[in-house]
TORBA-276471 format. One record per residue (C-alpha): x, y, z; residue in one letter; residue number from 0. Coordinates in pm, 1 decimal, m for minus. Layout:
# residues N
<x: X, y: Y, z: Z, type: a, seq: NUM>
...
//
This chain:
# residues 172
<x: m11662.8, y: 7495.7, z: 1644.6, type: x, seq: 0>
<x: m11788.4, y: 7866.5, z: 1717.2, type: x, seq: 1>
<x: m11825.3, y: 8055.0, z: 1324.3, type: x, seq: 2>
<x: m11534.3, y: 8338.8, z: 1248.8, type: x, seq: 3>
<x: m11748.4, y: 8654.2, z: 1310.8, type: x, seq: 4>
<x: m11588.1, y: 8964.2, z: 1190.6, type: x, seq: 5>
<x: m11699.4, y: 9360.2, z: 1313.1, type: x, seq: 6>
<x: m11541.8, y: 9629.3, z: 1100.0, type: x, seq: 7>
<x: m11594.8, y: 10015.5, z: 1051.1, type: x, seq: 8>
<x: m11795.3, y: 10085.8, z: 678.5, type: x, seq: 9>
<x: m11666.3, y: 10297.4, z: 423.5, type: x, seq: 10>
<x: m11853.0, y: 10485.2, z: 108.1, type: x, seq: 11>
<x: m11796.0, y: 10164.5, z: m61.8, type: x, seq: 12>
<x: m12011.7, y: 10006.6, z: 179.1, type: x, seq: 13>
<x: m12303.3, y: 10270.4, z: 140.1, type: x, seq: 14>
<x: m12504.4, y: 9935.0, z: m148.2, type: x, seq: 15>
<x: m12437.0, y: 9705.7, z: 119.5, type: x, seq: 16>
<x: m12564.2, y: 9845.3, z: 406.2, type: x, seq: 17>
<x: m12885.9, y: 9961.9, z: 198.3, type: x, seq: 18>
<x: m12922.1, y: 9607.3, z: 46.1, type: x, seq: 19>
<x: m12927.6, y: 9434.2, z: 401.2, type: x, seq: 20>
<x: m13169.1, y: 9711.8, z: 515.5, type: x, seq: 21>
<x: m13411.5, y: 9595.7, z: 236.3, type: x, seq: 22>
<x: m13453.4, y: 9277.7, z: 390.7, type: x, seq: 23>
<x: m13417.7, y: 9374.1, z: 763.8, type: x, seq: 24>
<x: m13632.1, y: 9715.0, z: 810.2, type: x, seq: 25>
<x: m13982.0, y: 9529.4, z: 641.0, type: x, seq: 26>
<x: m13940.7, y: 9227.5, z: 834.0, type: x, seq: 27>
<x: m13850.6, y: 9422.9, z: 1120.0, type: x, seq: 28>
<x: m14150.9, y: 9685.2, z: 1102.4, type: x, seq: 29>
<x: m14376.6, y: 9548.8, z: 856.4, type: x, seq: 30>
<x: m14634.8, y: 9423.0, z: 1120.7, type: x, seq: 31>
<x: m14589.4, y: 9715.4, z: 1350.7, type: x, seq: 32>
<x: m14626.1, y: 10016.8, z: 1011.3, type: x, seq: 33>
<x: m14823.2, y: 10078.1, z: 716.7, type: x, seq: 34>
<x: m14626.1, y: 9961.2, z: 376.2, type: x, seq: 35>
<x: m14659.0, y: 10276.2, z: 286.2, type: x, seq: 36>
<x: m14476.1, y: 10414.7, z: 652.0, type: x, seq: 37>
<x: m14203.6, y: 10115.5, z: 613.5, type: x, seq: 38>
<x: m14127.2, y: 10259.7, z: 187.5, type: x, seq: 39>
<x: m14118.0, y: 10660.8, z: 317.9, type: x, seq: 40>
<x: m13894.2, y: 10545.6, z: 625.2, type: x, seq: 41>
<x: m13651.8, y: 10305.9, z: 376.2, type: x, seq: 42>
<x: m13637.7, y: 10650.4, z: 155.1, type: x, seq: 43>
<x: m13591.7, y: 10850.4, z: 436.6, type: x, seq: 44>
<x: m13306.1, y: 10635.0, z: 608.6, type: x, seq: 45>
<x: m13141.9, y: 10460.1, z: 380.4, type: x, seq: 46>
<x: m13129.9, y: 10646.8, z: 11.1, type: x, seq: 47>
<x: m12758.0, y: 10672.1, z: m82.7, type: x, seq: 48>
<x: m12734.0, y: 10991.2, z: m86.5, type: x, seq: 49>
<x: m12858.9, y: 10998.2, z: 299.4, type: x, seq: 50>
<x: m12612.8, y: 10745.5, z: 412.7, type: x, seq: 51>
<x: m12343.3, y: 10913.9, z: 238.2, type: x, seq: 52>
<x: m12406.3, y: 11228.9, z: 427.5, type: x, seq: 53>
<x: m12460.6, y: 11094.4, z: 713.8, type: x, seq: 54>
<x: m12128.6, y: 10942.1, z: 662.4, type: x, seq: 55>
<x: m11946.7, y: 11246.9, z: 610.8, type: x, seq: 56>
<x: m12141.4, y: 11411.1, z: 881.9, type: x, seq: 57>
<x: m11947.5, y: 11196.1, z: 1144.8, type: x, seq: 58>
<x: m12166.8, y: 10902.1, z: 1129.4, type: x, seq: 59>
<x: m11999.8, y: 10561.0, z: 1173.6, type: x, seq: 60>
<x: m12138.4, y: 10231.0, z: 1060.4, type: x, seq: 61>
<x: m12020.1, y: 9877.0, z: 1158.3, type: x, seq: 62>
<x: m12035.0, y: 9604.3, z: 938.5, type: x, seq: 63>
<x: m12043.5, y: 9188.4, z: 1108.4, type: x, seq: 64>
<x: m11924.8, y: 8932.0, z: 891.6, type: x, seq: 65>
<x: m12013.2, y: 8566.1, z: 972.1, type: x, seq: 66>
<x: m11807.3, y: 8277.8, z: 776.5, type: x, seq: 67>
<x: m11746.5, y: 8507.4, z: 509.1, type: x, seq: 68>
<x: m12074.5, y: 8647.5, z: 474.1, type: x, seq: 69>
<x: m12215.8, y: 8991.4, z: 557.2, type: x, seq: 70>
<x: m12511.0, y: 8935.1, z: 828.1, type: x, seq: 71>
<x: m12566.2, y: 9241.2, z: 1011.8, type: x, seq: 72>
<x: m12487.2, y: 9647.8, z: 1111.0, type: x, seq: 73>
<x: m12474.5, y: 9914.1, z: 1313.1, type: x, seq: 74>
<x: m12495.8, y: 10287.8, z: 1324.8, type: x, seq: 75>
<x: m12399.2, y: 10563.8, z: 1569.2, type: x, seq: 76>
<x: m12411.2, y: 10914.2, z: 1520.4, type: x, seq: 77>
<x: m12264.7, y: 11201.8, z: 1744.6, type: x, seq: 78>
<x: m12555.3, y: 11426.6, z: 1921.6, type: x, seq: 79>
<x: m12506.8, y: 11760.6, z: 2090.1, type: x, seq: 80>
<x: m12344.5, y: 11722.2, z: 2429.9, type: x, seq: 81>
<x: m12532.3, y: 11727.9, z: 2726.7, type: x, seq: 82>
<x: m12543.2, y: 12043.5, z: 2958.1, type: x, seq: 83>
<x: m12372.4, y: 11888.1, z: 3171.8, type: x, seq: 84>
<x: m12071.6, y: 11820.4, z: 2907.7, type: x, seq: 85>
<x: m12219.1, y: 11448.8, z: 2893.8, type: x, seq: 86>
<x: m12091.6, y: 11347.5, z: 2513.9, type: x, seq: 87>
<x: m12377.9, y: 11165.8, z: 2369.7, type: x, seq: 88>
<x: m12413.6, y: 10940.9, z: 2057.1, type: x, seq: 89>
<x: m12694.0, y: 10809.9, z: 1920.6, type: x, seq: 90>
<x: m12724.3, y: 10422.6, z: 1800.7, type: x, seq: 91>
<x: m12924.8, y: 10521.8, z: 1518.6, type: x, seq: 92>
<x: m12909.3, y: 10116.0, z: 1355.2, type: x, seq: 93>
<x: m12832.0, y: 9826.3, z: 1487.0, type: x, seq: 94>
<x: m13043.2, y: 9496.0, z: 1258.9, type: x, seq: 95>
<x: m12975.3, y: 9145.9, z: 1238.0, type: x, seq: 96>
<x: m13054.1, y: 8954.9, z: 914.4, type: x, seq: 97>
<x: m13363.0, y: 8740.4, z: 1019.2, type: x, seq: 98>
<x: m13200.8, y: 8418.4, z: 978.3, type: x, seq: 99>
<x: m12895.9, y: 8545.0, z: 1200.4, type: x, seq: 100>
<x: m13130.4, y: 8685.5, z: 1494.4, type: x, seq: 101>
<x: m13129.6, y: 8555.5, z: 1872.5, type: x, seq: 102>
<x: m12764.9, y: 8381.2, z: 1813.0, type: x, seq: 103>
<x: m12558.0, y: 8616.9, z: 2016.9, type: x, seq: 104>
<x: m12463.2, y: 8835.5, z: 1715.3, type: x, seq: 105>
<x: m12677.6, y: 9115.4, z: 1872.3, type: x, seq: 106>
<x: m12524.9, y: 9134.3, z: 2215.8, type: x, seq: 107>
<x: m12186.2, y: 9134.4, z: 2029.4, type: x, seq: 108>
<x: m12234.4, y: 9386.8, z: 1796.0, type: x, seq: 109>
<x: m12422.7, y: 9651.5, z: 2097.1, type: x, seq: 110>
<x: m12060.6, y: 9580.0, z: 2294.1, type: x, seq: 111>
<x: m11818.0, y: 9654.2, z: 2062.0, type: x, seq: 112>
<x: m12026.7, y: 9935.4, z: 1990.5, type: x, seq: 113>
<x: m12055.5, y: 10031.7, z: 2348.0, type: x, seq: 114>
<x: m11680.3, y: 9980.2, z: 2363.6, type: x, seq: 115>
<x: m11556.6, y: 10176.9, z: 2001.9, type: x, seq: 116>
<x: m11792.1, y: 10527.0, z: 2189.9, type: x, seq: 117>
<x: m11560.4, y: 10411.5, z: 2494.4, type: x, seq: 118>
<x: m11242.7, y: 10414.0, z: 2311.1, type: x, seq: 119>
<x: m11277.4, y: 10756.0, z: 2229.0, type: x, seq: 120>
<x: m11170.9, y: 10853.3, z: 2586.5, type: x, seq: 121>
<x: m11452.9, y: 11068.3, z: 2704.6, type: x, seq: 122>
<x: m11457.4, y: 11168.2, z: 3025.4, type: x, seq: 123>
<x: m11825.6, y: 11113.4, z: 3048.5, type: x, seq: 124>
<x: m12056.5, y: 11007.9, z: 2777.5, type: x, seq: 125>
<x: m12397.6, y: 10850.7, z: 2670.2, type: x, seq: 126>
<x: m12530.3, y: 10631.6, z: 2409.8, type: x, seq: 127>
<x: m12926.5, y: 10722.3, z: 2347.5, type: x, seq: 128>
<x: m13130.6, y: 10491.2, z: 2131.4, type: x, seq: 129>
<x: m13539.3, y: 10528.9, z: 1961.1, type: x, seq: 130>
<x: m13689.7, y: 10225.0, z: 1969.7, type: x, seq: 131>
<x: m14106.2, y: 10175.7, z: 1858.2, type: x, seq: 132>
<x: m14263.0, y: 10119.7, z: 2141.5, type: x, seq: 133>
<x: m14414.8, y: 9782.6, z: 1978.7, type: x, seq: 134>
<x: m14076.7, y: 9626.7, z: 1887.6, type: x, seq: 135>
<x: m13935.3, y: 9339.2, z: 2061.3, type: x, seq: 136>
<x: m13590.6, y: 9474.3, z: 2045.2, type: x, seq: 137>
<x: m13701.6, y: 9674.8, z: 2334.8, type: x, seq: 138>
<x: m13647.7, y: 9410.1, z: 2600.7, type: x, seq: 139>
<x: m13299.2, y: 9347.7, z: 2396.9, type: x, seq: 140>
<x: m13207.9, y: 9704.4, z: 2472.3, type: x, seq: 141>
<x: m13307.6, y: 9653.3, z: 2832.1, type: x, seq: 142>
<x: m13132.3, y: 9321.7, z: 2880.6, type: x, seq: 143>
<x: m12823.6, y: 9491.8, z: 2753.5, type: x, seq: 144>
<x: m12839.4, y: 9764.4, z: 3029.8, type: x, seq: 145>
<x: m13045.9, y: 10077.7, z: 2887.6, type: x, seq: 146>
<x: m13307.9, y: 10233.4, z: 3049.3, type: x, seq: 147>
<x: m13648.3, y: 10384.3, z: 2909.6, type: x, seq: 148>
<x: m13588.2, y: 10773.0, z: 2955.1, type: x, seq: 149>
<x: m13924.4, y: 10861.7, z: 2797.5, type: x, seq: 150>
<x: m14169.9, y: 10813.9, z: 2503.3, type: x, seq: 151>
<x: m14243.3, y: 11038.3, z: 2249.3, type: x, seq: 152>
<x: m14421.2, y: 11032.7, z: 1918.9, type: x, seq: 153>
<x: m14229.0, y: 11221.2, z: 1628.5, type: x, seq: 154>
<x: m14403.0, y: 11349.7, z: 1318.3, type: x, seq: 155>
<x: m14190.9, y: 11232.1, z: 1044.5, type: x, seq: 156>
<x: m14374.2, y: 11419.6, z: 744.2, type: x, seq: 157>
<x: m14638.2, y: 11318.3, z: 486.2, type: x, seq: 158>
<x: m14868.8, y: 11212.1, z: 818.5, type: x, seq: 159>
<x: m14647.5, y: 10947.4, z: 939.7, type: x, seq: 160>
<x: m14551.9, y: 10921.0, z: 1293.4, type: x, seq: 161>
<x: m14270.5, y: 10711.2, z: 1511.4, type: x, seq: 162>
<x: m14382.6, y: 10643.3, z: 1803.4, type: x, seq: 163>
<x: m14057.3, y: 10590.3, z: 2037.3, type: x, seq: 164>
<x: m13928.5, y: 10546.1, z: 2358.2, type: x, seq: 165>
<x: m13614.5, y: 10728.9, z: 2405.4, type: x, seq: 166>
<x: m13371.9, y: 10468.1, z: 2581.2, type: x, seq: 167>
<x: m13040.7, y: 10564.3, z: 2726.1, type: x, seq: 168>
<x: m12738.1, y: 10398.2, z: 2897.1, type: x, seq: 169>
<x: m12421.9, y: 10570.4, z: 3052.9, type: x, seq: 170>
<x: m12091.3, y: 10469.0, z: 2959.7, type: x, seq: 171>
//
């Protein structure tokens, strides 16, 4: 029998949650690829409270999966500026798997009802753009789901730490 898996939109009430789960996902996640030191400024950066909860009220929507009960995963998407060409364009600024949940379908699930919620809001045309380190395996996720590598770029993210991306992109 397949497990009940839930997807719901986060609230502010969800703000210790999603910081707990990114504890345990963002150092497994990047501690062989960054410096301790990169993975605590990022954490800070990212996922402080107080940076969530703006984020949240800045039009930033989180998704919550629930499997059997228990919380297991999330997303995030944020709205960008539109493309010149009137292209509306969101960024998926999260999207981690508890390790123990990983490479069980959740991920696929999760990127297509987040692919479908941008869809649902009945844009004529409109993008979803994802960073991804250029060392992380997620990046042949990203392209098995469809996206495309736009470009790479390395971003100076204060106190001489650097993300080194590539800048992925898929129409929808």
């Amino acid at each position: 029998m397949k497990p009940q898996i839930t997807i719901r939109q986060a609230t502010k009430e969800d703000i210790a949650l999603i910081r707990e789960m990114a504890q345990i996902i963002f150092p497994y996640t990047y501690g062989k690829m960054l410096s301790p030191e990169q993975v605590d400024y990022m954490m800070e950066w990212m996922y402080s409270p107080e940076n969530i909860a703006a984020g949240l009220d800045s039009g930033h929507e989180y998704f919550i999966v629930g499997m059997e009960g228990e919380v297991v995963s999330y997303a995030g998407i944020a709205p960008q500026e539109d493309d010149p060409d009137g292209t509306k364009v969101f960024e998926l600024m999260r999207l981690y798997i508890l390790p123990e949940y990983q490479k069980t379908g959740l991920g696929k699930l999760l990127f297509e009802h987040v692919c479908d919620h941008i869809r649902s809001k009945g844009f004529k045309k409109c993008r979803m753009m994802l960073h991804v380190n250029r060392d992380n395996p997620a990046v042949r996720f990203y392209l098995h789901q469809g996206m495309q590598i736009l470009y790479s770029k390395d971003f100076d993210i204060g106190h001489n730490f650097w993300m080194n991306d590539h800048i992925m992109g898929i129409d929808l």
